[in-house]
C-alpha positions as CSV (number, residue, x, y, z in Angstrom):
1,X,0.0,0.0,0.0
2,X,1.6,3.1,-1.0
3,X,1.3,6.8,-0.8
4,X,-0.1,8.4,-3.9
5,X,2.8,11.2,-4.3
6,X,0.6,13.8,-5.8
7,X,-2.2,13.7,-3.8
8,X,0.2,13.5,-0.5
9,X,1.9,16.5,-1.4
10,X,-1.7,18.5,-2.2
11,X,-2.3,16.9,1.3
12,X,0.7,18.4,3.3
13,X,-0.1,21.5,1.3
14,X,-3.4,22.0,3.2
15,X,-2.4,20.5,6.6
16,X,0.4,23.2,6.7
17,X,1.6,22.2,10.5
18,X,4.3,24.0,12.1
19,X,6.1,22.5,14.7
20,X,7.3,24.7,17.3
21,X,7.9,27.2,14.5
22,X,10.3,25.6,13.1
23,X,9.2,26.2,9.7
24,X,12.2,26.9,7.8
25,X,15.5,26.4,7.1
26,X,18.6,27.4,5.9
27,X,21.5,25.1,4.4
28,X,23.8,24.8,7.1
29,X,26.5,24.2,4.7
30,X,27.1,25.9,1.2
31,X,27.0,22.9,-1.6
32,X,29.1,25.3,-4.3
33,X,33.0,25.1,-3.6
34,X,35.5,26.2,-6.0
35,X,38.2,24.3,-7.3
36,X,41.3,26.2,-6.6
37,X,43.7,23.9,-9.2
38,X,41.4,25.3,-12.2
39,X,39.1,28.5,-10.8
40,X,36.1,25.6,-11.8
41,X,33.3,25.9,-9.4
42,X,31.4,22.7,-8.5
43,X,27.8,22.1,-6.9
44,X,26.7,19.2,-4.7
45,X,29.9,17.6,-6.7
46,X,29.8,18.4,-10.3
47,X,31.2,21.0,-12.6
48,X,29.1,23.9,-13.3
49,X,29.6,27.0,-16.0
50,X,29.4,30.6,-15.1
51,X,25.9,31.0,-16.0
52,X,25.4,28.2,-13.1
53,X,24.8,25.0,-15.4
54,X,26.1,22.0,-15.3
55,X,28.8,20.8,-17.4
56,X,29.4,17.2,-19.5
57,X,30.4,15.4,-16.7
58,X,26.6,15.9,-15.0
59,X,25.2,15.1,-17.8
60,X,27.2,12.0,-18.7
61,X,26.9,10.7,-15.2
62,X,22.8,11.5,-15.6
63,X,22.8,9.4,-19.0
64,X,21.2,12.5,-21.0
65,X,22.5,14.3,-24.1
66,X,25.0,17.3,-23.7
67,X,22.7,19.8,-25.2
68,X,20.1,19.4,-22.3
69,X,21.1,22.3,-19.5
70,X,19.9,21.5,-15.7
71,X,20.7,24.5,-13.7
72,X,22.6,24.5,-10.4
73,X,20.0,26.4,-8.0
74,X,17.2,23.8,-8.9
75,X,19.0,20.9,-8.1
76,X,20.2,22.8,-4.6
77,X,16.8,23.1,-3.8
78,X,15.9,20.0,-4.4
79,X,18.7,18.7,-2.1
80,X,17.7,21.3,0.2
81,X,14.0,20.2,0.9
82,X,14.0,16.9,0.4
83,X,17.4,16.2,2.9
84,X,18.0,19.4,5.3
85,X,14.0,19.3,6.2
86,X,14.3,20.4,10.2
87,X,11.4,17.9,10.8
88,X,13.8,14.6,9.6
89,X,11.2,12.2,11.0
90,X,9.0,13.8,7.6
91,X,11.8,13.3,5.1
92,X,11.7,10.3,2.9
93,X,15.3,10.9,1.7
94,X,18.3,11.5,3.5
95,X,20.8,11.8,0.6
96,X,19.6,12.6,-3.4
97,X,21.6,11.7,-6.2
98,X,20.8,14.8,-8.2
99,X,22.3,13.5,-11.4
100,X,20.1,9.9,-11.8
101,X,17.2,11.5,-10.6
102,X,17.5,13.5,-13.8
103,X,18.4,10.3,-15.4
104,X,15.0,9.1,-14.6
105,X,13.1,12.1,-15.4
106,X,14.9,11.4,-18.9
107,X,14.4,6.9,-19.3
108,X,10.6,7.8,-18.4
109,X,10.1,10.9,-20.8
110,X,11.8,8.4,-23.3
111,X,8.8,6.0,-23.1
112,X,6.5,8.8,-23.4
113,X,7.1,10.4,-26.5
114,X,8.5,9.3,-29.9
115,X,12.2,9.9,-30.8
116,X,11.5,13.1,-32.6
117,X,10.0,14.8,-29.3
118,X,12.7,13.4,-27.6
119,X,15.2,15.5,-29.9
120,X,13.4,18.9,-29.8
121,X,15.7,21.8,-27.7
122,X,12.2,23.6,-26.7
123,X,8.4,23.3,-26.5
124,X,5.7,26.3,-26.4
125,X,2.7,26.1,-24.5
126,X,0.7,24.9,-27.3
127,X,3.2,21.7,-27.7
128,X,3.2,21.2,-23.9
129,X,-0.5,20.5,-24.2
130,X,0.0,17.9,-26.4
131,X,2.7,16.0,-24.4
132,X,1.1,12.7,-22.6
133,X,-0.8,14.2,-19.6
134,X,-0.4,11.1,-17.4
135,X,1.3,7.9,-17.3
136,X,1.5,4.4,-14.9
137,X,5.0,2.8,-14.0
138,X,6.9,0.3,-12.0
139,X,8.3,2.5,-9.0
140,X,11.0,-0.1,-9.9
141,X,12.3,-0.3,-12.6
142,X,10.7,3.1,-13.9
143,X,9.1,0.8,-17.4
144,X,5.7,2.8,-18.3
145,X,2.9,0.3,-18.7
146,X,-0.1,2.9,-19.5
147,X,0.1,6.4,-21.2
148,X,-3.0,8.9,-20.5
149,X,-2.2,11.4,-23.5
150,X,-5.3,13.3,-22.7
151,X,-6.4,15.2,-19.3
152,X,-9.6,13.8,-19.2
153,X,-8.2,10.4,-19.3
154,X,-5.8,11.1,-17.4
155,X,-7.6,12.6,-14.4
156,X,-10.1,9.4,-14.6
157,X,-7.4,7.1,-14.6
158,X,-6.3,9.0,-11.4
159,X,-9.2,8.4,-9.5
160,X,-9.9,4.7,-10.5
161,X,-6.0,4.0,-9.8
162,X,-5.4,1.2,-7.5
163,X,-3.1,3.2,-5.0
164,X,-2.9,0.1,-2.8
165,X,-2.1,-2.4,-5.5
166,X,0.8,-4.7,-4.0
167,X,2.9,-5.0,-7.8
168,X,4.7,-2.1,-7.8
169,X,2.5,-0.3,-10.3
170,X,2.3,3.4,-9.9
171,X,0.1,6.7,-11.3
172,X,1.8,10.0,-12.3
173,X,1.0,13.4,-14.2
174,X,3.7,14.2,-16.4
175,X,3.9,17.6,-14.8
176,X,2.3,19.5,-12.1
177,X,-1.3,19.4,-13.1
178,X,-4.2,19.7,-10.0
179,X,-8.2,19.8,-10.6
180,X,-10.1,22.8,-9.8
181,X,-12.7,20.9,-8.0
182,X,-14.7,24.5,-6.8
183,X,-17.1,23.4,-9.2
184,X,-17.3,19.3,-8.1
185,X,-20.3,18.9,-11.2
186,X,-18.0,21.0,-13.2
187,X,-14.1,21.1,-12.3
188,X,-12.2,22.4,-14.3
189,X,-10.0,20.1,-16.0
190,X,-7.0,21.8,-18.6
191,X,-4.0,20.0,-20.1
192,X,-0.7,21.2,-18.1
193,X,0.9,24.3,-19.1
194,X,2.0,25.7,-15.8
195,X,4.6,22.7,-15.0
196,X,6.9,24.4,-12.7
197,X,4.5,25.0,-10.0
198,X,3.3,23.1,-7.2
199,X,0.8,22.9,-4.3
200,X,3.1,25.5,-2.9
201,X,3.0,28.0,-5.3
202,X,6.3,26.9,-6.5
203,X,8.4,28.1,-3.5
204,X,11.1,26.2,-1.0
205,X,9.6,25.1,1.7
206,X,12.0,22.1,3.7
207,X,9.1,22.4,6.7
208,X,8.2,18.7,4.8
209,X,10.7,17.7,2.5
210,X,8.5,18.4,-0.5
211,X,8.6,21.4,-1.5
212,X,11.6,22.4,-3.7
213,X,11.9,25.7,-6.0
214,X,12.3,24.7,-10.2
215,X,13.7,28.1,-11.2
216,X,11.2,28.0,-13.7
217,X,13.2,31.2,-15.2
218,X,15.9,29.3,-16.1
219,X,14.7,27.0,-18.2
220,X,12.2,29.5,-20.1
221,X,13.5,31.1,-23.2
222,X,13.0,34.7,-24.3
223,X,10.0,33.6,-26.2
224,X,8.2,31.6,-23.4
225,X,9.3,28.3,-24.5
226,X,10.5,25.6,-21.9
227,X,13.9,24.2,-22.9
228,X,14.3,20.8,-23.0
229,X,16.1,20.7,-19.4
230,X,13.4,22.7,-18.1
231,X,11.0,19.6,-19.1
232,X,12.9,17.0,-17.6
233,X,12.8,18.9,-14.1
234,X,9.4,19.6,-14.3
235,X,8.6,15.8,-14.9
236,X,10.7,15.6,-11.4
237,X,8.4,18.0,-9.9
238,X,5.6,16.0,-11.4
239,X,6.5,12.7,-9.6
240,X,8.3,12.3,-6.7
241,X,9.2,8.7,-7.3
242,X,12.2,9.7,-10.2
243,X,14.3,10.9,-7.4
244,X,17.1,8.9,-6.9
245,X,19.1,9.0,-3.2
246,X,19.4,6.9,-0.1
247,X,15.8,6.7,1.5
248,X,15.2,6.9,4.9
249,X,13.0,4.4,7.0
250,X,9.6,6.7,6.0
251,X,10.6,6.9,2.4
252,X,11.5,2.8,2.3
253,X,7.6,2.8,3.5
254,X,6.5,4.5,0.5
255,X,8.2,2.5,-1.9
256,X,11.2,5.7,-2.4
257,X,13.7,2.8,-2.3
258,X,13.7,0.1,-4.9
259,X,15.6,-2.5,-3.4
260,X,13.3,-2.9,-0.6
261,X,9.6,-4.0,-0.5
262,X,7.6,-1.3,1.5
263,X,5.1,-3.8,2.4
264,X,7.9,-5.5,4.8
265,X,8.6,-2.2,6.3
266,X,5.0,-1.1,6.7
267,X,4.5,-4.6,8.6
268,X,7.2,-4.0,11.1
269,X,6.3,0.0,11.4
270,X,3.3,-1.2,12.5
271,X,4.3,-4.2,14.8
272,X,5.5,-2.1,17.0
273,X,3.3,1.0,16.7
274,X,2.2,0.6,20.3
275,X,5.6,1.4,22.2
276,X,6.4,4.7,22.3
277,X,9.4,6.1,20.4
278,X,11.3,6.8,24.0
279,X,11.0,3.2,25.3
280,X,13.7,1.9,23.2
281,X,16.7,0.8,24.5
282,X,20.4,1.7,23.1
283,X,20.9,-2.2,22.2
284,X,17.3,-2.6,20.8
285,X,18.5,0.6,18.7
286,X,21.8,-1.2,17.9
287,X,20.4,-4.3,16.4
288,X,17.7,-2.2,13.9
289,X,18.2,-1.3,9.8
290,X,20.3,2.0,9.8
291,X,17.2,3.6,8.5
292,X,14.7,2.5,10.9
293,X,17.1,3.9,14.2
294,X,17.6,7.1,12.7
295,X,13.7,6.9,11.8
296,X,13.5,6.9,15.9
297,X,16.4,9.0,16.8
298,X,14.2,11.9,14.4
299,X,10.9,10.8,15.9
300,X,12.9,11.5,19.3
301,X,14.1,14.6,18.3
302,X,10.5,15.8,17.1
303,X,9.0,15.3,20.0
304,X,11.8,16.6,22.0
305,X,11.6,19.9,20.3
306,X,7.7,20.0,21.2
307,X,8.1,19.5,24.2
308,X,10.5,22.3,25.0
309,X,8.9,24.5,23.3
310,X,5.2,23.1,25.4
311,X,7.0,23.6,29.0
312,X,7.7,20.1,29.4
313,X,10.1,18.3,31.6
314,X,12.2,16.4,29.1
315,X,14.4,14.2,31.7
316,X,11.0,13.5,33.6
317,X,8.5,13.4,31.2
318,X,10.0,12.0,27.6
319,X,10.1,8.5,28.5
320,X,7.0,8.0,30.7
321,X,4.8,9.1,28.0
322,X,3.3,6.2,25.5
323,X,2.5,7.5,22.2
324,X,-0.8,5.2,20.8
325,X,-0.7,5.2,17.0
326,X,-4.2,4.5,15.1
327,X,-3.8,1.5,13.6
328,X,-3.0,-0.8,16.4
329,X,-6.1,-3.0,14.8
330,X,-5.3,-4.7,11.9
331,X,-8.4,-4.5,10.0
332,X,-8.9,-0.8,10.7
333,X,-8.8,1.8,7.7
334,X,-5.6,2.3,6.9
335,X,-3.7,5.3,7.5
336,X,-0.2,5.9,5.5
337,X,2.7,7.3,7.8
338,X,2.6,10.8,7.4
339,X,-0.7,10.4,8.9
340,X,0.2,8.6,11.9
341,X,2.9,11.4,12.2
342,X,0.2,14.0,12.0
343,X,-1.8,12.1,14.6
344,X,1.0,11.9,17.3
345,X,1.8,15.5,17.0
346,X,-2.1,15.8,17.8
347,X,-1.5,13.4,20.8
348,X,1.4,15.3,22.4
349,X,-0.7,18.5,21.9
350,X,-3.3,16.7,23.8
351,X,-0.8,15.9,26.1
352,X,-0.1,19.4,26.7
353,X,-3.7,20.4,27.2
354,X,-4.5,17.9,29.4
355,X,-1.0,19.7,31.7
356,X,-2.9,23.1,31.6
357,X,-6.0,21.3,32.4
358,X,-4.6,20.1,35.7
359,X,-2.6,23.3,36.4
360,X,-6.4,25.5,36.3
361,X,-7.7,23.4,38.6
362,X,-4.3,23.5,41.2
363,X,-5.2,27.3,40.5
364,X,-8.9,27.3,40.8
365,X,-8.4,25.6,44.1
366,X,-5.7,28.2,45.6
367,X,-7.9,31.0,44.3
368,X,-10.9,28.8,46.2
369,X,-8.6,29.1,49.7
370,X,-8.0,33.0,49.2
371,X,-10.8,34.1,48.6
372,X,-12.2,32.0,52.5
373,X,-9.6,33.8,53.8
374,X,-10.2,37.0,52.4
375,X,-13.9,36.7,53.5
376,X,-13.0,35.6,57.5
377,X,-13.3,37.8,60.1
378,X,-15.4,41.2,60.8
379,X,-16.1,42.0,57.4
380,X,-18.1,39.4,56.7
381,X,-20.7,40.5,59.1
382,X,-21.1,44.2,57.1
383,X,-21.1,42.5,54.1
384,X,-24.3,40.5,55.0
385,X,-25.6,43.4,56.5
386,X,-25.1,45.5,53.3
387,X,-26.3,42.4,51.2
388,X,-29.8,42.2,53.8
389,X,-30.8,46.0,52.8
390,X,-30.3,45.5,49.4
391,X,-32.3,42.3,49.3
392,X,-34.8,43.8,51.5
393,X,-35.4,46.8,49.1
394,X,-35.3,44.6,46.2
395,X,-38.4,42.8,47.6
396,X,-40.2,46.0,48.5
397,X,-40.3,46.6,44.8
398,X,-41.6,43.5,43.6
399,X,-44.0,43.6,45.8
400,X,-45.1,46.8,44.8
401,X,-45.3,45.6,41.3
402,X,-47.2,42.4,42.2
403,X,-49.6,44.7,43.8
404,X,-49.8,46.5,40.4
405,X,-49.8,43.7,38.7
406,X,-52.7,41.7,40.7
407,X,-55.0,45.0,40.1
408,X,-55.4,44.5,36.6
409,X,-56.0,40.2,36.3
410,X,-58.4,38.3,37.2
411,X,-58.7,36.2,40.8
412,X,-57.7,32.8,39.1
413,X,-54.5,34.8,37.2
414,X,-53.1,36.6,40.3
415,X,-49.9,35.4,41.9
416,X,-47.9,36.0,44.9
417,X,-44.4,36.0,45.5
418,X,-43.4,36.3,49.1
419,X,-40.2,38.4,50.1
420,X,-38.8,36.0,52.1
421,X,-38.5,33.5,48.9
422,X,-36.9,36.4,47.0
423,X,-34.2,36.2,49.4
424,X,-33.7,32.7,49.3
425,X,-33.1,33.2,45.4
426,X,-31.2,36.2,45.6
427,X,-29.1,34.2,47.9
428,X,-28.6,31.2,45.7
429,X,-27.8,33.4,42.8
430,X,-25.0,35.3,44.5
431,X,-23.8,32.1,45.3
432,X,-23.8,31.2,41.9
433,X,-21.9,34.3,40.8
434,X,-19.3,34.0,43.8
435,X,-18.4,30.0,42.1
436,X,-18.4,31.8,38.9
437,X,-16.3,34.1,39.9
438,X,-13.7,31.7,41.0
439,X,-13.7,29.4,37.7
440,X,-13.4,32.4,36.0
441,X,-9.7,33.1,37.5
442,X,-8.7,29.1,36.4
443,X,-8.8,30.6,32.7
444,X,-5.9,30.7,31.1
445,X,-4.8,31.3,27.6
446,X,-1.6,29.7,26.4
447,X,-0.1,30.2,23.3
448,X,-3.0,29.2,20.6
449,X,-4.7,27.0,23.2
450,X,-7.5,28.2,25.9
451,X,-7.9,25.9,28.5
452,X,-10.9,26.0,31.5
453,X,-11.1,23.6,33.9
């Protein structure tokens, strides 16, 4: 069962979370260095030329012709957001090989068009139109088995897809493509023109280790057509499973790796969702797949960071806390594991309200005790004193009213309220203000969350 890659970016698009506002980030090391032997500067290990391109040796090492121009800044951001992402439990990569992801981009576009496409230096928005719109492949060996040339076919292929198909197949746009769905009896359904954009409007964003910045300007010519290079990195943006790196213990979930069947993964995820990710020891940690301790480690980390930034007690509170994921039954709906992520951030938000909870009612109950002490001794007796007069005048008046009143009904419609029962429920609802009064100082607001006891 594997995550659809379009829709689960359009779905970390709207979910949007922040943790602890730790929302972006910067490389913490530069990826350009200069080589001083021959004043040739390199990026994330290849050559590239003073307008920022890369030379030959990126494109010989990514299998595609030597007229095709990838620029420098695109694959940066690509490395940026899909490894340096802050929240590494989200990442499905921890290392991209920028150079066969390109590769792939290029074997898949190869089985899409015919080999007089495949040799044009630039397409205009008309010819873009007319690419395939969609296609199905084996997220292992990248061989296309369907081709959805129009949009309409394409977007119905999409939704009768078998996402949890257990044979490798997969469904892609060619490019960045989503359904205007406003209008759900009429969406609005256009071939893809705009293919450097994304459910992010095109920008960086390593929050999730999804969204990465195209360039789109350097790949567009003077007269609006895409180059060639520009094609093959929007196909990239198009389908996240033509990256090419080391995947992490999430990504060998989703089937990122090829070497590895995510169903195997999945089934030990899920063996031991029930234990929370602090009970580990360091030799249970020490006998896991490289990928599924780091996995931890980041989950660790995660939670850490929320917790600091919630008030918590780390040392105290880390490992007495058992995180309970969804899916402990097996025949429940099943939920892929950005979701569970999203749903243990939930919990330890929880957690946290549940700490103010108890903390309004520790300071409902010392407000409780002042306010018995404030009310001891002799001014209690004026205050009933003052609170008598009142009550008394009070009752004067609705008598004199009832009086009123009684003049102009009829026997059977008269009533009578007697002052002494007046006072019993002006009593009672003092009494009701005075409690009211005292919940009200347990209110507290904390950060976005208000909490009453």
């Amino acid at each position: 069962m594997l995550l659809n890659n379009h829709l689960a970016s359009n779905m970390l698009a709207n979910a949007r979370i922040t943790v602890n506002g730790f929302n972006k980030t910067e490389s913490s090391h530069s990826s350009a260095a200069i080589n001083n032997s021959s004043n040739t500067k390199s990026v994330l290990g290849y050559a590239v030329d003073n307008n920022g391109y890369f030379t030959e040796d990126f494109n010989k090492a990514a299998g595609i012709p030597e007229h095709i121009k990838i620029h420098s800044s695109t694959m940066e951001s690509l490395y940026r957001a899909s490894v340096e992402t802050p929240q590494g439990a989200l990442r499905v990569f921890s290392d991209i090989d920028i150079a066969k992801t390109i590769g792939n981009a290029y074997k898949v576009l190869s089985q899409l068009v015919d080999e007089e496409t495949l040799q044009k230096t630039s397409f205009s928005k008309d010819e873009l139109a007319n690419l395939p719109q969609g296609y199905e492949f084996d997220r292992t060996t990248l061989n296309v088995s369907k081709i959805h040339q129009d949009v309409f076919e394409k977007v119905n292929a999409d939704l009768s897809f078998n996402y949890q198909n257990k044979n490798n197949q997969m469904f892609s746009s060619t490019f960045y493509n989503p359904v205007d769905w406003s209008d759900r009896h009429n969406p609005k359904i256009e071939p893809a023109t705009d293919i450097f954009n994304s459910a992010n409007g095109g920008k960086e964003d390593t929050t999730l280790g999804v969204f990465w910045n195209t360039n789109a300007e350097k790949y567009t010519n003077s007269d609006g057509t895409i180059s060639m290079g520009g094609i093959l990195v929007a196909m990239v943006n198009g389908n996240g499973y033509l990256k090419e790196g080391k995947a992490t213990y999430m990504g060998q979930m989703q089937g990122y790796d090829r070497n590895v069947n995510p169903e195997t993964i999945q089934a030990e995820y899920y063996a031991s969702s029930s234990r929370s990710v602090f009970d580990y020891s360091d030799r249970e940690l020490n006998m896991m797949s490289e990928q599924r301790r780091e996995h931890i480690k980041e989950m660790q980390q995660l939670f850490t960071k929320l917790r600091v930034a919630n008030g918590y007690e780390v040392q105290e509170s880390a490992r007495s806390t058992s995180y309970d994921y969804i899916n402990d039954d097996k025949d429940s709906e099943y939920f892929d594991p950005i979701s569970n992520i999203f749903k243990e951030l939930d919990k330890a938000n929880k957690e946290h309200l549940e700490r103010l909870r108890k903390k309004a009612i520790e300071t409902r109950q010392k407000a409780q005790e002042e306010a018995q002490k404030q009310t001891q001794g002799k001014d209690v007796d004026k205050l009933y004193e003052e609170s008598n007069k009142a009550i008394e005048e009070f009752a004067k008046l609705i008598e004199k009213l009832q009086e009123e009143s009684n003049k102009t009904k009829e026997p059977k419609d008269q009533w009578h309220v007697s002052a002494d029962s007046i006072k019993k429920a002006f009593i009672h609802a003092m009494n009701n203000q005075n409690q009211q009064a005292y919940a009200s100082t347990t209110k507290q607001q904390v950060g976005t969350f208000e909490v009453e006891a």
